[in-house]
C-alpha positions as a Markdown table, in Angstrom:
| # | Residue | x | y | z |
|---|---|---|---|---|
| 1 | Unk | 12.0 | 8.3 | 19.5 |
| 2 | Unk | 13.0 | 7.9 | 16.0 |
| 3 | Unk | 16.3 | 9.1 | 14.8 |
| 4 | Unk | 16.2 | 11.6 | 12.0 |
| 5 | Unk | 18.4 | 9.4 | 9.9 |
| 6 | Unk | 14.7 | 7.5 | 9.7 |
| 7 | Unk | 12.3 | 10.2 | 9.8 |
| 8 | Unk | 12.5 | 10.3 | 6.0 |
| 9 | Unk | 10.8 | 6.7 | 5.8 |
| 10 | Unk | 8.6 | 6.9 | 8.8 |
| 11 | Unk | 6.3 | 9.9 | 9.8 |
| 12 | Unk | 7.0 | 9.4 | 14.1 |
| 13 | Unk | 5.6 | 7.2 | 16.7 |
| 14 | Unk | 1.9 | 7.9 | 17.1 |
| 15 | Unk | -1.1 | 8.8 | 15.2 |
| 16 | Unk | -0.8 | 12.2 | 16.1 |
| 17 | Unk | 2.7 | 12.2 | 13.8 |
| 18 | Unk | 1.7 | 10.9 | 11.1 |
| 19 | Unk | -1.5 | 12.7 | 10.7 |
| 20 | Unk | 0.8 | 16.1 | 11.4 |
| 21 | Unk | 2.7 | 14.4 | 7.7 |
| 22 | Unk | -0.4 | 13.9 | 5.9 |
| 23 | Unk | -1.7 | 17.8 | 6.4 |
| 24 | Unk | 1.8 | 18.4 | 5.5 |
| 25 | Unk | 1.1 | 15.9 | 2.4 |
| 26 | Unk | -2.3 | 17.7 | 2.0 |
| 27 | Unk | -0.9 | 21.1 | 1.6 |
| 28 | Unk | 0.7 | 20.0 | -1.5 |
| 29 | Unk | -1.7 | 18.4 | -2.8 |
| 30 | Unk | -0.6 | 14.2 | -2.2 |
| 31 | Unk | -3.1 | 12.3 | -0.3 |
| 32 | Unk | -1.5 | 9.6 | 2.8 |
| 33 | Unk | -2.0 | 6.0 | 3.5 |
| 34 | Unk | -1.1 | 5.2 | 6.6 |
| 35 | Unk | 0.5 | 2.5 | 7.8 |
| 36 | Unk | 0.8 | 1.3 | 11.5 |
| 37 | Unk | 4.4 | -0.7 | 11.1 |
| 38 | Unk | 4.2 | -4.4 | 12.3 |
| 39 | Unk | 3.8 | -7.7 | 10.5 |
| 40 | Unk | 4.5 | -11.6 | 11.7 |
| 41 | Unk | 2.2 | -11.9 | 14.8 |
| 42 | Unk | 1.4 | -15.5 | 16.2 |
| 43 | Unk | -0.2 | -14.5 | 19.4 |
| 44 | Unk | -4.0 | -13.3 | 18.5 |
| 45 | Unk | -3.5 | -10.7 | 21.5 |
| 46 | Unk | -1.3 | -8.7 | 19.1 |
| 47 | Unk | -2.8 | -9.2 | 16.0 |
| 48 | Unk | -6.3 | -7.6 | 17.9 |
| 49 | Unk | -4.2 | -5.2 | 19.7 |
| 50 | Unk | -3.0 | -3.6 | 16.3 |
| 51 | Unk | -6.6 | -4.0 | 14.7 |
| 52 | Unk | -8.3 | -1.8 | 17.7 |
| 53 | Unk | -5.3 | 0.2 | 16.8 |
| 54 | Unk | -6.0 | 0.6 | 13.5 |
| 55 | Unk | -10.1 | 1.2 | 14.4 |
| 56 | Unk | -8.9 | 4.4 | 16.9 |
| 57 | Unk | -6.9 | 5.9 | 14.1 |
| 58 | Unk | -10.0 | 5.5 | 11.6 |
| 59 | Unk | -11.5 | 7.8 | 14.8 |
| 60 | Unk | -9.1 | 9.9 | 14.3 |
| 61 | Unk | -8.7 | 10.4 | 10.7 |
| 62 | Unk | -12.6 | 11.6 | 10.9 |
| 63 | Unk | -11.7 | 14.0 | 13.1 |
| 64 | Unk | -10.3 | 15.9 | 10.1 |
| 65 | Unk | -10.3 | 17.2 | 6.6 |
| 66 | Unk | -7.8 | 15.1 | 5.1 |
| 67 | Unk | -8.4 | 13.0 | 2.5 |
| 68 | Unk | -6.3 | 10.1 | 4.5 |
| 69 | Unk | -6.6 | 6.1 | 3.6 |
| 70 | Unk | -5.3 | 3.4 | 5.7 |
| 71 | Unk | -3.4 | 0.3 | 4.7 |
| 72 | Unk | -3.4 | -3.2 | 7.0 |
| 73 | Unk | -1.2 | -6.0 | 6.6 |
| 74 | Unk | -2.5 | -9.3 | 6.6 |
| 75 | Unk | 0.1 | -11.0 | 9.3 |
| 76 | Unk | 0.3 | -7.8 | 11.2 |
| 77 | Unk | -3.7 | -8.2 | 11.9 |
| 78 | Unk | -4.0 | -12.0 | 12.6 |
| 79 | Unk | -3.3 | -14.4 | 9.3 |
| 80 | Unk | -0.4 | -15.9 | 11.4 |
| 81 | Unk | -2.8 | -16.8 | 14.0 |
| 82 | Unk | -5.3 | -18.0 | 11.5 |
| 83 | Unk | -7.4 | -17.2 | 8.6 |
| 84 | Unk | -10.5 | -16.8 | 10.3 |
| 85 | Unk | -8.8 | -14.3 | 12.9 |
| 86 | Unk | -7.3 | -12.2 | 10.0 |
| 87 | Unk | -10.5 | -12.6 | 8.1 |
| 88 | Unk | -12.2 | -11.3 | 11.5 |
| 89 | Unk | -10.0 | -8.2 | 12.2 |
| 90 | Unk | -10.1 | -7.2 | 8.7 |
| 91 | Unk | -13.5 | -6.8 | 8.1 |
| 92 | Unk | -14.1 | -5.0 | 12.0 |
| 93 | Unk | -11.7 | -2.6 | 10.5 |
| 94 | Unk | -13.3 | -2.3 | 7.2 |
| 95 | Unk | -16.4 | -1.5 | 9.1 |
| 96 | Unk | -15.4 | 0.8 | 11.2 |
| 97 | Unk | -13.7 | 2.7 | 7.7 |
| 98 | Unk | -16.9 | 2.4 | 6.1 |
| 99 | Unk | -18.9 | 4.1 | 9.0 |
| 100 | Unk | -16.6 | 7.1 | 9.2 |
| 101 | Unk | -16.2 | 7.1 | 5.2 |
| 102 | Unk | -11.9 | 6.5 | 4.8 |
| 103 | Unk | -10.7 | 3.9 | 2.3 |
| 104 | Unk | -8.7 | 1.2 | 3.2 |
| 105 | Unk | -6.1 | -1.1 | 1.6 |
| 106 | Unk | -4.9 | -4.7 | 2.2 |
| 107 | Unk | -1.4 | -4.7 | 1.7 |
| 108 | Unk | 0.5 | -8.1 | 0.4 |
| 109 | Unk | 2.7 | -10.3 | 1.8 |
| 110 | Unk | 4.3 | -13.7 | 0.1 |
| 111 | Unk | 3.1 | -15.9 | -1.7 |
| 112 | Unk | 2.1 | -17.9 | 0.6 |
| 113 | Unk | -0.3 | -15.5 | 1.9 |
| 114 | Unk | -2.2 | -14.7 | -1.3 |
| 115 | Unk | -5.2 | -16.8 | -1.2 |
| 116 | Unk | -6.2 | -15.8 | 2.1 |
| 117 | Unk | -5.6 | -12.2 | 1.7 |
| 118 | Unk | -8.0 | -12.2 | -1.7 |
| 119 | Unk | -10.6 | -14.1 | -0.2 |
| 120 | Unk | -10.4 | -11.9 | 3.2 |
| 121 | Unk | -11.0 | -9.0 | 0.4 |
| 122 | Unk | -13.6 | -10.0 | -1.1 |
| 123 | Unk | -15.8 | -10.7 | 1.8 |
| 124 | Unk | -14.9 | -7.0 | 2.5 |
| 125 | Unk | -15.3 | -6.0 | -0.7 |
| 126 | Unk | -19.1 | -7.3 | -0.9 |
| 127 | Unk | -20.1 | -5.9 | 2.4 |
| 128 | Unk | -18.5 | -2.4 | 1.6 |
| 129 | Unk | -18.2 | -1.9 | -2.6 |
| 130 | Unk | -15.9 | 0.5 | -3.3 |
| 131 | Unk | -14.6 | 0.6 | 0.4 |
| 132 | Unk | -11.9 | -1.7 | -0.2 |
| 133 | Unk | -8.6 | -2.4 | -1.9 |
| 134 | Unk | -5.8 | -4.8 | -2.6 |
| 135 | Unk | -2.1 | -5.3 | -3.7 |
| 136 | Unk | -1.4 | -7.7 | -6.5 |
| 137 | Unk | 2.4 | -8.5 | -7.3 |
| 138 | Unk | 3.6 | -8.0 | -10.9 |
| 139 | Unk | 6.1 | -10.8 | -9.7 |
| 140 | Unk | 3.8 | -13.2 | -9.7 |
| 141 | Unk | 3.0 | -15.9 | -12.3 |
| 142 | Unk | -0.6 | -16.0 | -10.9 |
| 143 | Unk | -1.1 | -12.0 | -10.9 |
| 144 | Unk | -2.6 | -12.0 | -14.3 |
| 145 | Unk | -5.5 | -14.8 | -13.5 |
| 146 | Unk | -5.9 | -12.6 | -10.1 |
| 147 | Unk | -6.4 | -9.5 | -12.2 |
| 148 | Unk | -9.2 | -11.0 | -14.1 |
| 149 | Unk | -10.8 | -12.1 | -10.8 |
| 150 | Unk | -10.6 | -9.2 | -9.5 |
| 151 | Unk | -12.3 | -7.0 | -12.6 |
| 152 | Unk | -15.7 | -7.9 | -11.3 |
| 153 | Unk | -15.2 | -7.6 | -8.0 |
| 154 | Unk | -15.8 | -4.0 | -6.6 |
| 155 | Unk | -12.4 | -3.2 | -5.1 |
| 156 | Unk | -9.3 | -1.4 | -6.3 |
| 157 | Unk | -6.6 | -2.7 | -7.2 |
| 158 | Unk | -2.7 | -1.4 | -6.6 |
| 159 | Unk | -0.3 | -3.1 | -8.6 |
| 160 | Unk | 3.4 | -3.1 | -7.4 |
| 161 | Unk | 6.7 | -4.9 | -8.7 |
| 162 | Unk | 6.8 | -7.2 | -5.8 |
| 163 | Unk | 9.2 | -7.0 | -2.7 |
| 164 | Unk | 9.6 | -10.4 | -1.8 |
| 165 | Unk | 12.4 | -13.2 | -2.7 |
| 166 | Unk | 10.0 | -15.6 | -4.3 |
| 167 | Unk | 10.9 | -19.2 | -5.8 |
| 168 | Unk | 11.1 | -19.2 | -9.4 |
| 169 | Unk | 7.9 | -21.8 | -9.6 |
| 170 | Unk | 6.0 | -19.4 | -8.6 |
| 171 | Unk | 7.8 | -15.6 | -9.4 |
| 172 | Unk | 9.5 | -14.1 | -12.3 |
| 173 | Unk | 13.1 | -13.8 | -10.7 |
| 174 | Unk | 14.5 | -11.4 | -14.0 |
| 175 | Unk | 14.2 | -7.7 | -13.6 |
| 176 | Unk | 13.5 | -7.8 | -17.2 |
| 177 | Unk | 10.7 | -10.2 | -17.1 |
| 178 | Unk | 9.1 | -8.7 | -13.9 |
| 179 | Unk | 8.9 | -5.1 | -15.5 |
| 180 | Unk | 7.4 | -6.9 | -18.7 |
| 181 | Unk | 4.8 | -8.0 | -16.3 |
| 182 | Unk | 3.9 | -5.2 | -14.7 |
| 183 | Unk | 3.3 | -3.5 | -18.6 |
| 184 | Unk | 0.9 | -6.3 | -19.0 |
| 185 | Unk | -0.1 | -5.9 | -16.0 |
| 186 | Unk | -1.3 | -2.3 | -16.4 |
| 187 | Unk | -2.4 | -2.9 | -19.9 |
| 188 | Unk | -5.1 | -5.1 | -18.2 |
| 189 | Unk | -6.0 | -2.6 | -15.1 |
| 190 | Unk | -6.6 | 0.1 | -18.0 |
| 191 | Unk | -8.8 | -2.0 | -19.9 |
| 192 | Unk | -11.3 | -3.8 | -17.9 |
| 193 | Unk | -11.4 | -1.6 | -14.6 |
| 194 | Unk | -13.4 | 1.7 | -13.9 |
| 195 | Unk | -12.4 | 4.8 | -12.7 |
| 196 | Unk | -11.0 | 4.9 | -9.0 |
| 197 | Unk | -10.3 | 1.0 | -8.9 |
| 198 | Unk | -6.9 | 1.7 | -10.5 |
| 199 | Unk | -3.2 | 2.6 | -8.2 |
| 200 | Unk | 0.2 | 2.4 | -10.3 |
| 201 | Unk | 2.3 | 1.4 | -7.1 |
| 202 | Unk | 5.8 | 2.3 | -8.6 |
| 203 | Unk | 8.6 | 4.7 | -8.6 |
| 204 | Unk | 10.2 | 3.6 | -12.2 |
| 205 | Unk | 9.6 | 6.5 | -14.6 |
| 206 | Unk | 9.0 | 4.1 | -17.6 |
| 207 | Unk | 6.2 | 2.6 | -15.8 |
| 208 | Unk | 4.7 | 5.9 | -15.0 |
| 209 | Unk | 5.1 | 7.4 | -18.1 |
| 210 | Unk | 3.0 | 4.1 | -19.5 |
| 211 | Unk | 0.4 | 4.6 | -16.6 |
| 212 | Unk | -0.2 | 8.0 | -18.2 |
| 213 | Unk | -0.5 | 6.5 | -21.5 |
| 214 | Unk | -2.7 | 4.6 | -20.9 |
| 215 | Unk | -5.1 | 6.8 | -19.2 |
| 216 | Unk | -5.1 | 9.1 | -22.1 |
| 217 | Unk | -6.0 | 6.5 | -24.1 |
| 218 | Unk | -8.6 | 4.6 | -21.9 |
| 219 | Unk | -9.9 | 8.1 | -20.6 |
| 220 | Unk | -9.6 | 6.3 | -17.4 |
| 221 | Unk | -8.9 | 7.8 | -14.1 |
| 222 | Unk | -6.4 | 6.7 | -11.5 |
| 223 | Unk | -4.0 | 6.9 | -8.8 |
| 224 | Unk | -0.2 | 7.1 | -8.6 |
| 225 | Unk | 1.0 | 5.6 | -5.0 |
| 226 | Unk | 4.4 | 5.9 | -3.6 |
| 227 | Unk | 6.5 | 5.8 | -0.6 |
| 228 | Unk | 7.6 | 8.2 | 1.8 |
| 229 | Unk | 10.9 | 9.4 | 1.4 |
| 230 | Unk | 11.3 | 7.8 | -2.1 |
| 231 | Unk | 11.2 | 10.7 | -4.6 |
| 232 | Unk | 9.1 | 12.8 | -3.3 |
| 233 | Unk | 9.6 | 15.3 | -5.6 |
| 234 | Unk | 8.4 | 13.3 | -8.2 |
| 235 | Unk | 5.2 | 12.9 | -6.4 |
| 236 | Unk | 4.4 | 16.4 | -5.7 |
| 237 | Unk | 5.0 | 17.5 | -9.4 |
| 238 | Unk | 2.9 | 14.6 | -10.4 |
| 239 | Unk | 0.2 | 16.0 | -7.9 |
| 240 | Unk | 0.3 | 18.8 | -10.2 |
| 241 | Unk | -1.8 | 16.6 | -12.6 |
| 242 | Unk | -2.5 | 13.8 | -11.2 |
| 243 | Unk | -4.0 | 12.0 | -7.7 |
| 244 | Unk | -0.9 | 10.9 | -5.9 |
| 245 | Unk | -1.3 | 9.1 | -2.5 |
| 246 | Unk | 2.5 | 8.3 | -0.1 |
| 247 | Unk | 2.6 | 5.7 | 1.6 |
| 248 | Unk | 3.1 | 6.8 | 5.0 |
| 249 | Unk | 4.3 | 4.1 | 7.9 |
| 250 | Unk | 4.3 | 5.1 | 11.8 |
| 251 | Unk | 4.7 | 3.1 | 15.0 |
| 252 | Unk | 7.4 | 2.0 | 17.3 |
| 253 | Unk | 8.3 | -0.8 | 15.2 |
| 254 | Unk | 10.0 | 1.0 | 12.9 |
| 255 | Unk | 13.6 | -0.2 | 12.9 |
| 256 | Unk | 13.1 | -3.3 | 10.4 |
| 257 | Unk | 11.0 | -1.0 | 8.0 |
| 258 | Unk | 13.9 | 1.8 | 8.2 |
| 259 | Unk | 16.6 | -1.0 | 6.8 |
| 260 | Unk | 14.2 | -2.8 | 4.2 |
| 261 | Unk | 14.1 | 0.7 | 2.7 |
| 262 | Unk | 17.9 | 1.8 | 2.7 |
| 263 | Unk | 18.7 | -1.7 | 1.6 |
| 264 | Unk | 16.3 | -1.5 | -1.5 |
| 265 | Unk | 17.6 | 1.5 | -3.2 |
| 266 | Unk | 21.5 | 3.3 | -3.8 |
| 267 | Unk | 20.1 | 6.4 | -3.4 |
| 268 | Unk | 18.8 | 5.5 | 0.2 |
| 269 | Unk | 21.8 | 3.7 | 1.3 |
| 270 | Unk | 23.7 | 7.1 | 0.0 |
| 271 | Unk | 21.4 | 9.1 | 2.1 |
| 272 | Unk | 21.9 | 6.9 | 5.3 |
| 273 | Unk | 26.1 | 6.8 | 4.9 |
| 274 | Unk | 25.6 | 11.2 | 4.6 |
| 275 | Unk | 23.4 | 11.3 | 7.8 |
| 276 | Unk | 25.6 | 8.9 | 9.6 |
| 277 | Unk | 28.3 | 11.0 | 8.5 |
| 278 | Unk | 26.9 | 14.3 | 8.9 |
């Protein structure tokens, strides 16, 4: 069972909880993407144990009338084994999305996953246009040549910061220089993709105030994404106007997730010391 100092980052245990958040979601008018927590397998039985997971949740999402997405993380559904086995999983999961009409999203990992992960993508992305999306890493000094792959390909594309302690050789290490990045990075999404291929993945208020910007200016329409438990309040008065979609994790592996996201944050750590406390 999840203690409630962590049910503010992670919607329970089971499918059943976290599709109980994303009605709650639904009532106020954000959209979920759910996550089923786990990452790092080398043993191919767990990396196809989580992608049959992920295909029964798709059956379940279709059993109602949310507007829910799923996201999959490359190592969690077989890239540690190999790149044929993640390759493999992902695209029996993008099927079974396609067949019962839910979205899904490739999540990134390091840098040293990249190559795989877009490829995987793209074969995904040809068998099921519009079916399909990806995470590229403002971070990143090769983000800006993936963009402009990726603007004729027919995914969406969700642009984040980057969470990952990359080497300088291959990351922008300032704050300063990463956030410059991700302007640019926008700057591009605005201009050369379509409607619906675009997700601002941030929290920062000057990035979202540039996101909607942009979109006045490109008449371009779009997709602010979130997490759970990271102001939230900010995404439901942003609902008012815009699509917003939380990111919303589940599972039993939880614990690592839980202290990635107090760590990342003051106001998180501040809301873990009060509950502790409390």
């Amino acid at each position: 069972m999840i203690p409630p100092i962590a049910d503010r980052f992670v919607a329970g245990e089971s499918p059943a909880t976290a599709l109980a958040h994303a009605a709650d979601l639904d009532d106020g008018g954000v959209n979920a993407i759910l996550n089923l927590l786990g990452e790092h397998y080398h043993d191919r039985r767990e990396a196809d144990a989580d992608a049959d997971a992920y295909v029964s949740l798709l059956a379940d999402v279709a059993t109602t009338d949310l507007d829910a997405r799923i996201s999959v993380k490359p190592s969690q559904i077989g890239l540690g084994v190999g790149d044929d086995v993640f390759a493999e999983n992902l695209a029996r999961i993008v099927d079974a999305a396609a067949e019962r009409g839910v979205f899904c999203w490739v999540d990134m990992e390091d840098h040293t996953t990249t190559d795989a992960t877009l490829d995987a993508v793209v074969g995904t992305a040809d068998a099921h246009p519009g079916g399909v999306g990806v995470a590229l890493q403002a971070n990143l000094r090769r983000t800006s040549a993936d963009l402009e792959r990726f603007a004729d390909v027919p995914a969406a594309v969700r642009l984040v910061k980057g969470a990952y302690d990359e080497p300088e050789s291959v990351a922008y290490t300032e704050k300063a220089a990463v956030n410059e990045q991700y302007r640019a990075g926008l700057d591009y999404l605005f201009a050369h993709y379509d409607d619906g291929e675009i997700a601002v993945g941030s929290h920062d208020p000057a990035m979202i105030d540039h996101a909607k910007t942009l979109a006045a200016e490109h008449d371009t329409a779009f997709e602010f994404q979130m997490l759970m438990g990271v102001r939230e309040d900010t995404q439901f008065a942003l609902a008012a106007e815009y699509e917003v979609a939380q990111y919303v994790p589940y599972g039993g592996k939880w614990l690592q997730y839980f202290y990635r996201r107090v760590a990342e944050r003051r106001e998180n750590l501040v809301f873990a010391a009060r509950a502790v406390l409390s």
